[in-house]
C-alpha positions, 0 to 999 in steps of 0.5 A: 703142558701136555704139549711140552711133555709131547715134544720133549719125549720126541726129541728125547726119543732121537738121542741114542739109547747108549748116551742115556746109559753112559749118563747113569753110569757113576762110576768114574770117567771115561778115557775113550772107546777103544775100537774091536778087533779078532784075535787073528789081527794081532801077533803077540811078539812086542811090536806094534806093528799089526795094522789095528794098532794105529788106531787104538785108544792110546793114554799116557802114564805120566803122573807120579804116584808120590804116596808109593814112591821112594822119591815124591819130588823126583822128575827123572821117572820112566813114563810111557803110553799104553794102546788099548784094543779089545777082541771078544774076549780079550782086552790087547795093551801095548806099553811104549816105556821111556827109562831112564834108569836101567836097573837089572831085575832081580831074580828074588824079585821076580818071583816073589815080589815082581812089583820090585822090577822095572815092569808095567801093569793093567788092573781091570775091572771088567764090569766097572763094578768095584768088586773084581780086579785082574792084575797082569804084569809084565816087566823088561826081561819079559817076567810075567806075573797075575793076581786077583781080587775077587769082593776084596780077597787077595788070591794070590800071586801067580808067579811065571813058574805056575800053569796059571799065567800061560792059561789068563795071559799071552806077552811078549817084550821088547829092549832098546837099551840104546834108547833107554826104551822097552815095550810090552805087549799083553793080551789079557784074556777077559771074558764077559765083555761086549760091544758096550762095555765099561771095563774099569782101567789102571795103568801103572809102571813100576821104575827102580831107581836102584836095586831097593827103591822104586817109583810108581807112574800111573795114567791121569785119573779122575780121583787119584786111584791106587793100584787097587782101589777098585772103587775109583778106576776111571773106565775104558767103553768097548767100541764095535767100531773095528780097528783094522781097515776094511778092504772094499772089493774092485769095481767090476770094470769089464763092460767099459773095457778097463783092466784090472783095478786093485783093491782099495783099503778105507781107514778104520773110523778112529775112537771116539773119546768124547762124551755125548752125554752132555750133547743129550742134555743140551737137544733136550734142553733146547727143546722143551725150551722151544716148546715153553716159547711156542706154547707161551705165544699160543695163551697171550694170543689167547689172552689178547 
């Protein structure tokens, strides 16, 4: 037995300490990790077109939420995705948004219940904890509103007039009406996050259908989470991984007589959206199952 427990404990000690971690984390499911960047790599004027984008965690908001909808059976709603990046203090989102139903923002709405504009929204949770959530929305006519819950209190709406949105957010949005397209990029200021950290996610647009009824998409979610059902988020993991491609210095060629050679650019290393934690259990369930085996074979030799 002493052997078996010896064994285990060896192997156990070569899995990861983050794959033990993610294990005993309850809350939710991972969509993926989203790799890092520095606040310089990244201009906030609605295009991706920063290199670090190509390589964010990417999810799409498809699924219709048929409790907050005017129309639970409608198939003629705006869908989208959402790139995910994150600095040191910010989480970065950009929002591709197909509409097919163009419905001009209403200026009371805008400010008094934005919810009610063609618009996107990211709720974040940044200790995944179930307690604290931070609302930033931005809708078509780059109309930016904030709202917090903090232990479940509502805070309140900030509106676009207030101080507040400029000081929590930086956004900018794009039109192809053309297209029936519109995107949004956001930069949530969030702090208290690392390398490692589980931020809770929700995704949302909101799509008018006309000037009063709305319809409310979301990303697929592990438990059907509301806008603010907190406790229910899925998460994000914070990767170290950069997204933006590393440039490698040009060899030293002068001794062999070879001119000069240009600098190369190696890919970032993309997101890793799966979870080891099963690939933990199985290295140690194979080897205590390798040991039981060996350990058997040494008392039938004995008993023979």
């Amino acid at each position: 037995m002493k052997k078996i427990l010896a064994i285990v404990l060896a192997c156990a000690m070569l899995i990861p300490a983050s794959v033990f971690f993610a294990l005993a984390d309850a809350s939710g499911v991972s969509f993926g990790n989203v790799p890092h960047v520095s606040d310089s790599d990244i201009t906030v004027d609605g295009n991706n077109d920063d290199p670090a984008w190509a390589n964010a965690l990417t999810l799409q908001i498809n699924v219709l939420d048929t409790n907050d909808s005017a129309d639970p059976d409608s198939t003629t709603f705006a869908t989208g995705t959402c790139q995910l990046l994150w600095s040191d203090d910010a989480i970065y989102a950009f929002y591709a948004i197909n509409d097919p139903t163009i419905i001009a923002p209403d200026p009371d709405n805008q400010q008094n219940s934005p919810w009610m504009c063609d618009s996107v929204e990211l709720f974040l949770d940044p200790t995944n904890g179930g307690t604290t959530v931070f609302q930033y929305r931005v809708d078509r006519a780059n109309f930016p509103s904030f709202d917090n819950r903090i232990d479940g209190v509502d805070n309140g709406l900030t509106g676009p007039d207030a101080d507040q949105c400029p000081t929590v957010m930086t956004w900018a949005s794009r039109v192809d009406d053309a297209n029936h397209m519109y995107y949004v990029e956001l930069k949530a200021n969030t702090a208290g996050i690392s390398a490692g950290s589980k931020v809770g996610l929700q995704l949302q647009i909101n799509d008018m259908v006309d000037d009063t009824n709305r319809e409310v998409v979301r990303e697929a979610n592990s438990q059907d989470a509301l806008s603010w059902d907190m406790t229910m988020y899925d998460y994000i993991t914070l990767d170290a991984t950069s997204a933006v491609p590393a440039t490698t210095a040009a060899p030293d060629t002068t001794a062999a007589g070879g001119g000069d050679v240009a600098a190369t650019t190696a890919p970032a290393t993309s997101p890793t959206t799966g979870d080891n934690g099963i690939v933990a259990i199985v290295l140690v369930a194979i080897a205590a199952l390798g040991a039981a085996v060996v350990t058997g074979k040494v008392v039938a030799r004995k008993r023979g």
